[in-house]
Backbone as a ProteinNet text record, in pm:
[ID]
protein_1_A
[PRIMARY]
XXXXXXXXXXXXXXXXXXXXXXXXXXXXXXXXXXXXXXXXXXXXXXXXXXXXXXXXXXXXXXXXXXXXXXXXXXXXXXXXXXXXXXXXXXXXXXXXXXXXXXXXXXXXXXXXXXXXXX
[TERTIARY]
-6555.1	-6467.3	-6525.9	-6446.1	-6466.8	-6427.6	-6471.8	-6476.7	-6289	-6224.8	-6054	-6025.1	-6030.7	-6048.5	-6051.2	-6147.8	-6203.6	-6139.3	-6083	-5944.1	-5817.7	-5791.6	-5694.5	-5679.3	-5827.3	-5870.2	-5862	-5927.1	-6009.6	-5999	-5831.1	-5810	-5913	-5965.6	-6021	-6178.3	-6248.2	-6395.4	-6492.2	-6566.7	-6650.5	-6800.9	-6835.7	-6999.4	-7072.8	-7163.5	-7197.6	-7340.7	-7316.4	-7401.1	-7524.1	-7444.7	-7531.3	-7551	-7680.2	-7646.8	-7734	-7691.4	-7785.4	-7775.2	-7918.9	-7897.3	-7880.8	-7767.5	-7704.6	-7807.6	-7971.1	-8019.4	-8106.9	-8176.4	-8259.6	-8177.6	-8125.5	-8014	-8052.1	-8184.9	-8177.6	-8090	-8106	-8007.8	-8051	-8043.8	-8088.6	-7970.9	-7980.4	-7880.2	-7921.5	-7798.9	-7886	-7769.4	-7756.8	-7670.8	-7764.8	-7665.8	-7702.8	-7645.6	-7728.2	-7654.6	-7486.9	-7388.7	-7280.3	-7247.8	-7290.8	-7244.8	-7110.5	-7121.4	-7036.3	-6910.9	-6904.3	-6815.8	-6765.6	-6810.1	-6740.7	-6680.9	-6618.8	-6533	-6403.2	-6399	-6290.7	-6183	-6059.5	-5971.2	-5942.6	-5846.4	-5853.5	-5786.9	-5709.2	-5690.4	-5792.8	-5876.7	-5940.2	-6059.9	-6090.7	-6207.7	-6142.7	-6047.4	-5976.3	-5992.9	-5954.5	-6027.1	-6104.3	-6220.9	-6353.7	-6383	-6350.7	-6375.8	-6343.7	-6205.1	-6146.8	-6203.9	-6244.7	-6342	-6474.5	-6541.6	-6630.6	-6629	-6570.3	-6534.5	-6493.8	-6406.5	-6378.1	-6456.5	-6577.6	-6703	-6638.9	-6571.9	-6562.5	-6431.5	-6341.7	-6263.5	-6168.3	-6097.5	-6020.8	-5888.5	-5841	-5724.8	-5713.2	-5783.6	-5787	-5775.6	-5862.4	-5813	-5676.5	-5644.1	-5514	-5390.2	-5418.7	-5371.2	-5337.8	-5476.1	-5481.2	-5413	-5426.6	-5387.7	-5279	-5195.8	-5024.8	-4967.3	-5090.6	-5069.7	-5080.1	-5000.7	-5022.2	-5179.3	-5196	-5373	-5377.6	-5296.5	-5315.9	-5320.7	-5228.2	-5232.5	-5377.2	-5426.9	-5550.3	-5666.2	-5684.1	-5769.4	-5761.5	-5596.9	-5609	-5637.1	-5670.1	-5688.8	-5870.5	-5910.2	-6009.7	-6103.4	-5997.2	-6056.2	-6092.7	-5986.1	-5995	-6078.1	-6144.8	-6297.9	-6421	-6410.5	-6495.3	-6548.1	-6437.1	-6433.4	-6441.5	-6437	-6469.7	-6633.6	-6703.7	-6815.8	-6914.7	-6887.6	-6920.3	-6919.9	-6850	-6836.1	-6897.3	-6898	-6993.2	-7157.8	-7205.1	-7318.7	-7379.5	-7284.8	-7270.8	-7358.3	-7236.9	-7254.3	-7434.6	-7453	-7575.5	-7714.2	-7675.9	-7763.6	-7807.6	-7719.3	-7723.1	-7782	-7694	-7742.8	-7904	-7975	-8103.5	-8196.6	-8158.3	-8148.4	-8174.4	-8140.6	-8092.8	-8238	-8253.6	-8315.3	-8423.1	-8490.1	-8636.8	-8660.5	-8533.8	-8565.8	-8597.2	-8482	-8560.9	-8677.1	-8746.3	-8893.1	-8957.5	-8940.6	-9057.6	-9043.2	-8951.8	-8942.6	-9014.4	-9056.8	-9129.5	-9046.6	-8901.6	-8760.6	-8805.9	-8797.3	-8825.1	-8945.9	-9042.6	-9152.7	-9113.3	-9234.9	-9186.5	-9109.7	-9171	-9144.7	-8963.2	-8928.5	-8813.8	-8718.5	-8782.3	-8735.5	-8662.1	-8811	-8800.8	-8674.5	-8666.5	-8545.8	-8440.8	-8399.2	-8259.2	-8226.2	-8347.2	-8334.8	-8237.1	-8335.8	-8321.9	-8177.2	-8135	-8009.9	-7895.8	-7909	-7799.1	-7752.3
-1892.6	-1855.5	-1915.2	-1944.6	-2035.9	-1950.7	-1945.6	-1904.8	-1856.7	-1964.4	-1994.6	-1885	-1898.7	-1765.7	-1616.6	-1604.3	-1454.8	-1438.9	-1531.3	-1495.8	-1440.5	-1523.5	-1441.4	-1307.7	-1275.4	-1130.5	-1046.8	-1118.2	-1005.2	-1035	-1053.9	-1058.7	-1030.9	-972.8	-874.3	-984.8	-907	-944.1	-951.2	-1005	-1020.6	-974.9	-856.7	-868.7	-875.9	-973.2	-1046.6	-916.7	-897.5	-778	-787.7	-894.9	-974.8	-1075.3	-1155.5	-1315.3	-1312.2	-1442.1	-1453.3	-1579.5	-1615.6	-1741	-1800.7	-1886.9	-1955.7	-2004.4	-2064.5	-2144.1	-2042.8	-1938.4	-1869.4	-1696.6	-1695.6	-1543.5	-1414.5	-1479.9	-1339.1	-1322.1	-1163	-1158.3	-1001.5	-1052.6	-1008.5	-877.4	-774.5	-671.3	-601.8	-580.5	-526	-593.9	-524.6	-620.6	-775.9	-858.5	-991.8	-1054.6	-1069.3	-1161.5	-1207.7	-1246.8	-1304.2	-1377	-1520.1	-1630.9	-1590.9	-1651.6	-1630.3	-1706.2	-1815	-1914.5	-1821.6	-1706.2	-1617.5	-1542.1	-1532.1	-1440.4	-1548.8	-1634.3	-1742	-1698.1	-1760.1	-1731.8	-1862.3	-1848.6	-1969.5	-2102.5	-2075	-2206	-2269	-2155.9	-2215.8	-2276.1	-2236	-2294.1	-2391.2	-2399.2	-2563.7	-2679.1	-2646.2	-2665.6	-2777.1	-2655.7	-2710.9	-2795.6	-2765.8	-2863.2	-2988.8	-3002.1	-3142.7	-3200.4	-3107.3	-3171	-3244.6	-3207.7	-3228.3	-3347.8	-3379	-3445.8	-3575.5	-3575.5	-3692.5	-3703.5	-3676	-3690.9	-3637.4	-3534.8	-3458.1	-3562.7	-3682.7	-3725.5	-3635	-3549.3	-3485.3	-3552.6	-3700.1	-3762	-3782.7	-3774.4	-3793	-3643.1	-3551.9	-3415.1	-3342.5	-3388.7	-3363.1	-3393.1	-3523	-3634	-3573.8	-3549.2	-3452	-3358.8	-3247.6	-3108.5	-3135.2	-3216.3	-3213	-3139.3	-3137	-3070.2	-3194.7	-3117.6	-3249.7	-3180	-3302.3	-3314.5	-3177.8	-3151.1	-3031.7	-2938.1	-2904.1	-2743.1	-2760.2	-2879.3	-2903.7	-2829.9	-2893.4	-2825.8	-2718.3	-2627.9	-2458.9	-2407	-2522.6	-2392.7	-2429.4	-2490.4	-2505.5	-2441.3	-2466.3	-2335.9	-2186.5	-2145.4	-1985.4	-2014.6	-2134.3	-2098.4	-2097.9	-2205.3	-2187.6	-2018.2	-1971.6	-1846.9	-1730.6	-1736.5	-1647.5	-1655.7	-1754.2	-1817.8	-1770.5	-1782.6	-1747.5	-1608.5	-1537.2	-1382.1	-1342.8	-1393.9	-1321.2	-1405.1	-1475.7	-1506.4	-1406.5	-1370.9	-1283	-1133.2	-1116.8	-994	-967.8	-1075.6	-1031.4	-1049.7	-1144.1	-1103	-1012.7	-934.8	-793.6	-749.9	-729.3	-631	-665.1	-751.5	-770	-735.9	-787.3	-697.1	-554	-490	-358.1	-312.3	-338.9	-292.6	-361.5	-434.4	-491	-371.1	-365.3	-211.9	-121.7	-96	39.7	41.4	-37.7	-61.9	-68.7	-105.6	-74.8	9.4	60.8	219.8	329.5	281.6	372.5	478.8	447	509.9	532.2	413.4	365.5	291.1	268.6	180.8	65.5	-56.1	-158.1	-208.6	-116	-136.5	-65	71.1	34.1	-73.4	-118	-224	-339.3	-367.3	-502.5	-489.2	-321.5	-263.4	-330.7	-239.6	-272.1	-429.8	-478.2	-673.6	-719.7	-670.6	-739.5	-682.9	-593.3	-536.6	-602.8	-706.9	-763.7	-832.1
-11322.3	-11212.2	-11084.3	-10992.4	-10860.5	-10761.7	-10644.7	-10555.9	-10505.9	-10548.6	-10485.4	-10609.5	-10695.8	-10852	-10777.4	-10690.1	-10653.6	-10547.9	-10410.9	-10372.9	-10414.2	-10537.9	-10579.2	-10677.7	-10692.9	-10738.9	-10602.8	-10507.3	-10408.3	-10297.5	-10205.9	-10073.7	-10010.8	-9988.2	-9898.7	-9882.5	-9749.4	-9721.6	-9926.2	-9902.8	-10066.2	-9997.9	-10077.2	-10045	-10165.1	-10163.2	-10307.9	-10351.2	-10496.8	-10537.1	-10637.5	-10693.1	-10844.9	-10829.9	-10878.2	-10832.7	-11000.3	-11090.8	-11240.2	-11244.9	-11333.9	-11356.6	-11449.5	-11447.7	-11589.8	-11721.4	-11618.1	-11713.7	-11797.7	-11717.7	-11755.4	-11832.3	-11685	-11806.7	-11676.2	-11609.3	-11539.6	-11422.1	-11385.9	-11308	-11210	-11108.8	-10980.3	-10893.7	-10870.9	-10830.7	-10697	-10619.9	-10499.7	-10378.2	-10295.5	-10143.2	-10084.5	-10126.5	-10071.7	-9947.1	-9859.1	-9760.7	-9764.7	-9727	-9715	-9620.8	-9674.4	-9577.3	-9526.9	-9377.2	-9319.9	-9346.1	-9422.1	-9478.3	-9562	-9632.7	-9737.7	-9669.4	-9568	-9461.5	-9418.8	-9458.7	-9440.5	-9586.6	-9562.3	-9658.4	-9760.7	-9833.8	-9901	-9806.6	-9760.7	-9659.3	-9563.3	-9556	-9411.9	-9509.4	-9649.9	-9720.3	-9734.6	-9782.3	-9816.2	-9693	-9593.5	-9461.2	-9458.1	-9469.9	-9447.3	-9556.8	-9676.2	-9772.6	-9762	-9702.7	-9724.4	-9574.9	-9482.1	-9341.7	-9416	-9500.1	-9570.4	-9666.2	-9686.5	-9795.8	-9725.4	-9611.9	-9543.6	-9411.9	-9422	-9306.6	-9181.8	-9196.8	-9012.5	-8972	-9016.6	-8979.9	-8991.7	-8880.9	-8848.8	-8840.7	-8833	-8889	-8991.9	-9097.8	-9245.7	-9310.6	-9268.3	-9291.7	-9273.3	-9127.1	-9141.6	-9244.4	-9259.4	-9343	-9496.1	-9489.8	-9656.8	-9679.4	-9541.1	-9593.1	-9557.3	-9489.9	-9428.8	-9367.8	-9237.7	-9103	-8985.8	-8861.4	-8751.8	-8704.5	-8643.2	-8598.6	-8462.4	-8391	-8328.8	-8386.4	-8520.4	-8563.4	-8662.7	-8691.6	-8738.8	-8672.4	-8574	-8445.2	-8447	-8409	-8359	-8510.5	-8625.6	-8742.1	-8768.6	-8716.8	-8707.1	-8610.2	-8462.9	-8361.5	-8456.2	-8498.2	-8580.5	-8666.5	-8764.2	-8854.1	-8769.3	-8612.8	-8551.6	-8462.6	-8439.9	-8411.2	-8524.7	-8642.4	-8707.2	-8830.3	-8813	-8830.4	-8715.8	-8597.2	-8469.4	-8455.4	-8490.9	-8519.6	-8598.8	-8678.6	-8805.2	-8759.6	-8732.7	-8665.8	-8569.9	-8448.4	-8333.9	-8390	-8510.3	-8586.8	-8614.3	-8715.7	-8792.2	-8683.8	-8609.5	-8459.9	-8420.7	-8385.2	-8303.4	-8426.6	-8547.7	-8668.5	-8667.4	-8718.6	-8736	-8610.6	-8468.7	-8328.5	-8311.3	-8362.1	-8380	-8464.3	-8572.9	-8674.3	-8589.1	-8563.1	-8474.2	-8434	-8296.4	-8156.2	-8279.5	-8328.9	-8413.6	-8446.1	-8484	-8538	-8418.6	-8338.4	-8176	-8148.5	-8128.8	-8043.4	-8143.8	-8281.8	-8396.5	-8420.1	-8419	-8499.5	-8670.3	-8679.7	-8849.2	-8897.3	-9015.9	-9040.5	-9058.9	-9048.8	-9071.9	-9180.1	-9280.3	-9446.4	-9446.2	-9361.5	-9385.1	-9318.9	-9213.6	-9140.4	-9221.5	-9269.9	-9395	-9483.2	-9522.8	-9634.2	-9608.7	-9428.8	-9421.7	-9345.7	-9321.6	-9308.5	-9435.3	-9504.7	-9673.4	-9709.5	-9681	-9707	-9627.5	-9528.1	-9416.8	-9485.8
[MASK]
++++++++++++++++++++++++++++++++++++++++++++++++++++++++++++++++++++++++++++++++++++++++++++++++++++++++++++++++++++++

């Protein structure tokens, strides 16, 4: 299953829980990080993919997806702004959890916890 697969399971935000590995078998459980690219929808991954794919040429992307080169941009503005948000986010979040740990709210060790938990 592919990522465009789990869109159409799971509208919604994804927070990744399990990660295993194909070659070896093990498999790791627990809240993992979530790139902020995993907060994009399936269009806007398509997006970036086909930005990717044709080196950032934004007339060729357009080209691809069969949009004009402005509504290209304002849909690109909205991944730049929601990438940027979720950056913003885990800032403060990890921010947050530091102060707590200076002000001797919480130990370092749970500090580390809820780091590891972002």
């Amino acid at each position: 299953m592919n990522i465009t697969d789990v869109y159409k399971l799971v509208p919604g935000p994804i927070k990744i829980e399990k990660v295993r590995c194909l070659t070896t078998g093990v498999a790791i459980e627990g809240p993992f990080a979530t790139p902020a690219f995993l907060k994009l929808n399936e269009e806007q991954m398509f997006l970036v993919e086909s930005l990717i794919l044709h080196s950032g040429n934004l007339k060729k992307v357009a080209e691809d997806v069969g949009i004009s080169y402005p509504t290209l941009k304002n849909r690109l503005d909205d991944i730049i702004t929601i990438v940027k948000q979720e950056s913003e986010t885990m800032k403060k979040k990890r921010q947050d959890i530091l102060d707590l740990i200076e002000k001797g709210d919480i130990t370092p060790e749970q500090g580390a916890t809820l780091l590891q938990a972002l």
